[in-house]
N, CA, C and O atoms as a GROMACS GRO file, in nm:
protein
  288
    1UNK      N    1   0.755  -1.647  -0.208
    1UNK     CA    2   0.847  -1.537  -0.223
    1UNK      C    3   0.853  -1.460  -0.093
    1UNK      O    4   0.758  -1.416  -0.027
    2UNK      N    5   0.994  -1.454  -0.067
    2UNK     CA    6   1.018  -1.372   0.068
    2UNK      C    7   1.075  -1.219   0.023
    2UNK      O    8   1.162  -1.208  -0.064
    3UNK      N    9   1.021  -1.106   0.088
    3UNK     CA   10   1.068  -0.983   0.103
    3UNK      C   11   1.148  -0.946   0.203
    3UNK      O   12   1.119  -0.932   0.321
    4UNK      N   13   1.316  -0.922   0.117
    4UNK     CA   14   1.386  -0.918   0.194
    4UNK      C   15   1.382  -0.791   0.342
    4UNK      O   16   1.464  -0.700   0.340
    5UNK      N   17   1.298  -0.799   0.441
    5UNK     CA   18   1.260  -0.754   0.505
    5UNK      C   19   1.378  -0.689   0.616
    5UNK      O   20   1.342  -0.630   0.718
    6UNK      N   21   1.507  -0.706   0.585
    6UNK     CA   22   1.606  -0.654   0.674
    6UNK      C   23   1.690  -0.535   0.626
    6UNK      O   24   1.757  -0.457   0.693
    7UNK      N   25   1.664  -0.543   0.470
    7UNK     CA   26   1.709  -0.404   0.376
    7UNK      C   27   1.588  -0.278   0.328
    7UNK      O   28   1.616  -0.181   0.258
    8UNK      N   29   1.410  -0.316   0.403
    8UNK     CA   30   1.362  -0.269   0.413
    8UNK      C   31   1.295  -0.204   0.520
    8UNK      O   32   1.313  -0.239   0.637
    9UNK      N   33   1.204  -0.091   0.479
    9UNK     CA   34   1.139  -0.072   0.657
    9UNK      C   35   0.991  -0.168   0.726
    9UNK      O   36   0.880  -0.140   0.679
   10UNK      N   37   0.996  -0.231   0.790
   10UNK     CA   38   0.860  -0.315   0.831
   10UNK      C   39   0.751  -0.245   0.777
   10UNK      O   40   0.654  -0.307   0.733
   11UNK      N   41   0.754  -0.151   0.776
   11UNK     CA   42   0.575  -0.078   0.726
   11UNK      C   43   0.600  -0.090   0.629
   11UNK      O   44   0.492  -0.148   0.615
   12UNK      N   45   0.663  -0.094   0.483
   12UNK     CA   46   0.687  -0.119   0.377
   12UNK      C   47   0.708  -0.305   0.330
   12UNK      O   48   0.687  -0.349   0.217
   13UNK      N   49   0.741  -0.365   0.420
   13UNK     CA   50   0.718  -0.485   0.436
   13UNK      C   51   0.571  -0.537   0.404
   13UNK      O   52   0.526  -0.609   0.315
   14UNK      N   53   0.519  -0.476   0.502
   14UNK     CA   54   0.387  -0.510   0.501
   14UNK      C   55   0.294  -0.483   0.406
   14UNK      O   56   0.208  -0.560   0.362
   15UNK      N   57   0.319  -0.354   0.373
   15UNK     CA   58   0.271  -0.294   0.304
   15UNK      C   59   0.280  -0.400   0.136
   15UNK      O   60   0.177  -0.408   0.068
   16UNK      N   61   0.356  -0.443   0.109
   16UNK     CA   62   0.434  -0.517   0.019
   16UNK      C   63   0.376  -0.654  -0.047
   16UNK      O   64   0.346  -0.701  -0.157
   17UNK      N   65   0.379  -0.688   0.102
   17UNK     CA   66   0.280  -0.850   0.156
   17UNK      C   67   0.120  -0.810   0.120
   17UNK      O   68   0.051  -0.883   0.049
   18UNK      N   69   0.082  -0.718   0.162
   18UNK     CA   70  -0.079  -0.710   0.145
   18UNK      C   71  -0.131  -0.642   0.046
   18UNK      O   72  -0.246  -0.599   0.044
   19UNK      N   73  -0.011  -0.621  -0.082
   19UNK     CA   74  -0.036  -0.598  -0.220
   19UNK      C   75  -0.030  -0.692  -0.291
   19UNK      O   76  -0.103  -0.708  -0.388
   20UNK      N   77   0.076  -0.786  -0.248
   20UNK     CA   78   0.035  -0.932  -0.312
   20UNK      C   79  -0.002  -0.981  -0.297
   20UNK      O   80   0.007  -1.064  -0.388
   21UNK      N   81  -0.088  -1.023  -0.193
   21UNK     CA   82  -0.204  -1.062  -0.180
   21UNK      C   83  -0.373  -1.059  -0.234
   21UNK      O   84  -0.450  -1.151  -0.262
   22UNK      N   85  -0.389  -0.911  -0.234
   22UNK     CA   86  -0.455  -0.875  -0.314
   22UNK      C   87  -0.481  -0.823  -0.482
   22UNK      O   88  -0.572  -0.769  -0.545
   23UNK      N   89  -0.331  -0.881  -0.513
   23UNK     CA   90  -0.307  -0.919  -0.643
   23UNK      C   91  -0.364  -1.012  -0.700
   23UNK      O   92  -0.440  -1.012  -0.796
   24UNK      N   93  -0.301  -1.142  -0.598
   24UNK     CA   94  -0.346  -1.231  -0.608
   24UNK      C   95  -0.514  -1.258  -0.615
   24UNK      O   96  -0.564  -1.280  -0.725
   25UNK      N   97  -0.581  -1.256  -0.521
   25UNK     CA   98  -0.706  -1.214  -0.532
   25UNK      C   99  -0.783  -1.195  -0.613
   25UNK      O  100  -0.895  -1.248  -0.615
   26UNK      N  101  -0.721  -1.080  -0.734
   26UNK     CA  102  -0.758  -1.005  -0.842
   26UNK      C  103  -0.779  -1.140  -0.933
   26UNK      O  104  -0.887  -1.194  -0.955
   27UNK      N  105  -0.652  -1.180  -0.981
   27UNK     CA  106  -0.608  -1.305  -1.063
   27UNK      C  107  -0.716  -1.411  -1.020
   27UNK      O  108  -0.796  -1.456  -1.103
   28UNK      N  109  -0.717  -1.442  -0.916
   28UNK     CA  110  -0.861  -1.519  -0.893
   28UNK      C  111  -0.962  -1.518  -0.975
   28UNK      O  112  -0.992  -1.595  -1.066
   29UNK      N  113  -1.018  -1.411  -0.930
   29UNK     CA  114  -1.157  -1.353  -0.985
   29UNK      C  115  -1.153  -1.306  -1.127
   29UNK      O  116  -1.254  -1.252  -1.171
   30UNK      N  117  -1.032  -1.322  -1.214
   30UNK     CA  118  -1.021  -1.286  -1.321
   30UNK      C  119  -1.028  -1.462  -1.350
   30UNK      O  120  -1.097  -1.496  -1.446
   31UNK      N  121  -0.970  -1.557  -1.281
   31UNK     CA  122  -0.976  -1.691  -1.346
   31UNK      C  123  -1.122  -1.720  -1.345
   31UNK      O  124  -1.166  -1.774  -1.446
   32UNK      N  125  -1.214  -1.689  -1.238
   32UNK     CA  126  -1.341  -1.724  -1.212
   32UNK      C  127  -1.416  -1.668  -1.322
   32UNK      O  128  -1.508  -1.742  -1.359
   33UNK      N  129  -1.406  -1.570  -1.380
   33UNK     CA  130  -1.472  -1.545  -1.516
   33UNK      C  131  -1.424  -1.619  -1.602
   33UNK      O  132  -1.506  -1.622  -1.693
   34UNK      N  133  -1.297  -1.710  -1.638
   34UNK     CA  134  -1.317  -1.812  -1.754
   34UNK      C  135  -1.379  -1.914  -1.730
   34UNK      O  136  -1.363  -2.006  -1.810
   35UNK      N  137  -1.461  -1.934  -1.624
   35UNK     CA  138  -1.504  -2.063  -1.603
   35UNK      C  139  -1.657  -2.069  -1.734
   35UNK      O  140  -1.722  -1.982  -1.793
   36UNK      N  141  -1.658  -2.185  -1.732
   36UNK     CA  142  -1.792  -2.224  -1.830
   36UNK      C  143  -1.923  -2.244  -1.747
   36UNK      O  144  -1.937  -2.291  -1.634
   37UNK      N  145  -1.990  -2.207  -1.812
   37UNK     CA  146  -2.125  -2.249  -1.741
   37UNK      C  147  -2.163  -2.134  -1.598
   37UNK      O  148  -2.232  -2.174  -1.505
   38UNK      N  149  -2.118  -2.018  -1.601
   38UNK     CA  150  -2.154  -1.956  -1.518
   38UNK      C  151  -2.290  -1.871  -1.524
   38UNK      O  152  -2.305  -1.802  -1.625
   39UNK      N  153  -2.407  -1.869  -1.410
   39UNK     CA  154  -2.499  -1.807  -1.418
   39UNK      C  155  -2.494  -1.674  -1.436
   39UNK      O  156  -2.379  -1.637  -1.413
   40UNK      N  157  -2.571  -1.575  -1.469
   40UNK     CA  158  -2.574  -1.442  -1.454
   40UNK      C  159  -2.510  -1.378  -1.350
   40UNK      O  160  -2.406  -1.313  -1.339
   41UNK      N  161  -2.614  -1.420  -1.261
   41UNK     CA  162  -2.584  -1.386  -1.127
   41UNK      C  163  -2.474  -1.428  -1.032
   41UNK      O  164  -2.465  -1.389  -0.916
   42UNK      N  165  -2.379  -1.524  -1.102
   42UNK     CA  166  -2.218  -1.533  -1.057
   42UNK      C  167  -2.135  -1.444  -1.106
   42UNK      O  168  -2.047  -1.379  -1.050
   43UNK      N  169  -2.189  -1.449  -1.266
   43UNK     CA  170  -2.103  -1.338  -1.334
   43UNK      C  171  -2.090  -1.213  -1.269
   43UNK      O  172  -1.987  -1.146  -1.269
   44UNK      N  173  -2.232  -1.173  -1.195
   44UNK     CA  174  -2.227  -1.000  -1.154
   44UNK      C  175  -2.164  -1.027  -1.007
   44UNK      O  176  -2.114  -0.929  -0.951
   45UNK      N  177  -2.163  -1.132  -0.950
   45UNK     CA  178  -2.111  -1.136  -0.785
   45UNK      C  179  -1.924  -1.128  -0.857
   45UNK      O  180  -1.845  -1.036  -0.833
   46UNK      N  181  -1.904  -1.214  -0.918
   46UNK     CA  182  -1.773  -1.195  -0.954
   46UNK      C  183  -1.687  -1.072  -0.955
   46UNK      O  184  -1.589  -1.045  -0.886
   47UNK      N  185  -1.766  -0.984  -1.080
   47UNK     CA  186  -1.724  -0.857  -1.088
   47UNK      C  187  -1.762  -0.767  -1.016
   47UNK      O  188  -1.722  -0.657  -1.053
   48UNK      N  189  -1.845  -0.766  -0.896
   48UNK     CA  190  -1.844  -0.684  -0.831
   48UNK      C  191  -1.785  -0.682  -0.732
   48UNK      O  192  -1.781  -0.579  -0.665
   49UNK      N  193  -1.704  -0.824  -0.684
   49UNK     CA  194  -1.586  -0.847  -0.612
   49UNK      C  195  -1.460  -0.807  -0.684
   49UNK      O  196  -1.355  -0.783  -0.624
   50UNK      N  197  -1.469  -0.801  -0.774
   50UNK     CA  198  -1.349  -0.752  -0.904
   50UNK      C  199  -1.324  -0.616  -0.877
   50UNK      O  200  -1.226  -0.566  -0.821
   51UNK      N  201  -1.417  -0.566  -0.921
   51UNK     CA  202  -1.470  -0.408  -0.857
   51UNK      C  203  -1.376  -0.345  -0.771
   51UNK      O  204  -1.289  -0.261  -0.797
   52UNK      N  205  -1.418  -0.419  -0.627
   52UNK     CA  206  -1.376  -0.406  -0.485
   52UNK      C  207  -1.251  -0.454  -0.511
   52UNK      O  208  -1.184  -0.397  -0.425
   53UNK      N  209  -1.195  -0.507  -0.559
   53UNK     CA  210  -1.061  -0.564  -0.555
   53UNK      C  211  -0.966  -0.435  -0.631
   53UNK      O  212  -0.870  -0.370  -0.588
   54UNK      N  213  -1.043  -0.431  -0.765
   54UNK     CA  214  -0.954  -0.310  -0.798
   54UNK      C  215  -0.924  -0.169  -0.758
   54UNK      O  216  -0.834  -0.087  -0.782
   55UNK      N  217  -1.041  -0.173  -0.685
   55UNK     CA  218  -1.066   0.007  -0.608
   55UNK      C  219  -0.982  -0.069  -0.460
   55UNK      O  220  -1.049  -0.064  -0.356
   56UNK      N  221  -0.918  -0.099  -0.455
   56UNK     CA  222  -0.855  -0.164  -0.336
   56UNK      C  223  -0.704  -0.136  -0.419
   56UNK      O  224  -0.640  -0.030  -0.421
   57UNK      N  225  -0.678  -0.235  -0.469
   57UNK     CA  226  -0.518  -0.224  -0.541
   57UNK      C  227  -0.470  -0.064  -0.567
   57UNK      O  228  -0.365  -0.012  -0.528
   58UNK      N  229  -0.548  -0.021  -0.622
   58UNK     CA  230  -0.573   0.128  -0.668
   58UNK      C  231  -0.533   0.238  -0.521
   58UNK      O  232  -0.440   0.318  -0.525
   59UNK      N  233  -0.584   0.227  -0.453
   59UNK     CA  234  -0.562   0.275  -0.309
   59UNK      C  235  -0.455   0.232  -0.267
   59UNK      O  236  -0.369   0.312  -0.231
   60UNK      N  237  -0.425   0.053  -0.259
   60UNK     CA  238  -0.306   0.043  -0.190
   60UNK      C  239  -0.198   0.080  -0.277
   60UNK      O  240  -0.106   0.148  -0.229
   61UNK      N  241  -0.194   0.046  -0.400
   61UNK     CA  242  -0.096   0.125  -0.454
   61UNK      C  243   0.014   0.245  -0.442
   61UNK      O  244   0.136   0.254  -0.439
   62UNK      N  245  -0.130   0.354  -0.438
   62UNK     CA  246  -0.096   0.493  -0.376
   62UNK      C  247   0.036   0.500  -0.252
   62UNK      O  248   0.140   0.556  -0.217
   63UNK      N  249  -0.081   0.377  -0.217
   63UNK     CA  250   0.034   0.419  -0.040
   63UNK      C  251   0.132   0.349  -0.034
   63UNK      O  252   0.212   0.370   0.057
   64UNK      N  253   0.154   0.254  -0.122
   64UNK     CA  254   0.303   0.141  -0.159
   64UNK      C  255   0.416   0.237  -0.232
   64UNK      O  256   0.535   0.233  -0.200
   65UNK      N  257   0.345   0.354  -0.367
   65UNK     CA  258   0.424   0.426  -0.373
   65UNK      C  259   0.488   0.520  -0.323
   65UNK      O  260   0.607   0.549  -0.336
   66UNK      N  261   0.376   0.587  -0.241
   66UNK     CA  262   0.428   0.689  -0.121
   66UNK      C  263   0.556   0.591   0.038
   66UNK      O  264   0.631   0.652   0.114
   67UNK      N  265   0.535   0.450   0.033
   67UNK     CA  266   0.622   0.433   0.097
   67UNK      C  267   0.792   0.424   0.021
   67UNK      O  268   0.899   0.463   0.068
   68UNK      N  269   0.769   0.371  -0.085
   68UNK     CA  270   0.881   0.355  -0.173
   68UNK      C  271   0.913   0.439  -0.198
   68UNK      O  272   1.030   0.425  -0.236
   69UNK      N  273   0.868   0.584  -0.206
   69UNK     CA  274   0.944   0.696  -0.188
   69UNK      C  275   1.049   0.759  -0.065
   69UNK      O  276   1.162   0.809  -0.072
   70UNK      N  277   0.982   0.738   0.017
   70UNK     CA  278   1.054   0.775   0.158
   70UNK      C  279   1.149   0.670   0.177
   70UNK      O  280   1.230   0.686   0.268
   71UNK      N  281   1.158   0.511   0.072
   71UNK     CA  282   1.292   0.482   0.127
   71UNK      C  283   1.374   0.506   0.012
   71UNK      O  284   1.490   0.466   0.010
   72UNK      N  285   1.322   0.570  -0.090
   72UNK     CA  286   1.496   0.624  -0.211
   72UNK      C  287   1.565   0.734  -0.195
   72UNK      O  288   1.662   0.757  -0.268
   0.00000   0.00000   0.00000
């Protein structure tokens, strides 16, 4: 998926790109907990990358909405 990047502003571009990314990410580590057979101690590395992932989205968020404001 391309963001049409010529009806937007580049910092919002980006901004855009490195939310889906770390969307993605998220979805990862949410698949890595259905796996079978996982030790304890994957389980807690998992979610504590989960963690970090969500206190991440959470932040970038903020600032994805504060850009999407300044372009309506």
């Amino acid at each position: 998926m391309s963001i049409i990047s010529d009806k937007i502003s580049p910092t919002l571009t980006t901004l855009l790109s490195e939310l889906r990314e770390e969307c993605l990410l998220a979805i990862k580590l949410i698949h890595q907990l259905e796996l079978e057979h996982l030790t304890e101690e994957q389980i807690e590395d998992v979610l504590g990358e989960l963690t970090a992932s969500l206190t991440h989205l959470q932040t970038h968020s903020s600032i994805v909405k504060e850009e999407l404001n300044k372009e309506g």
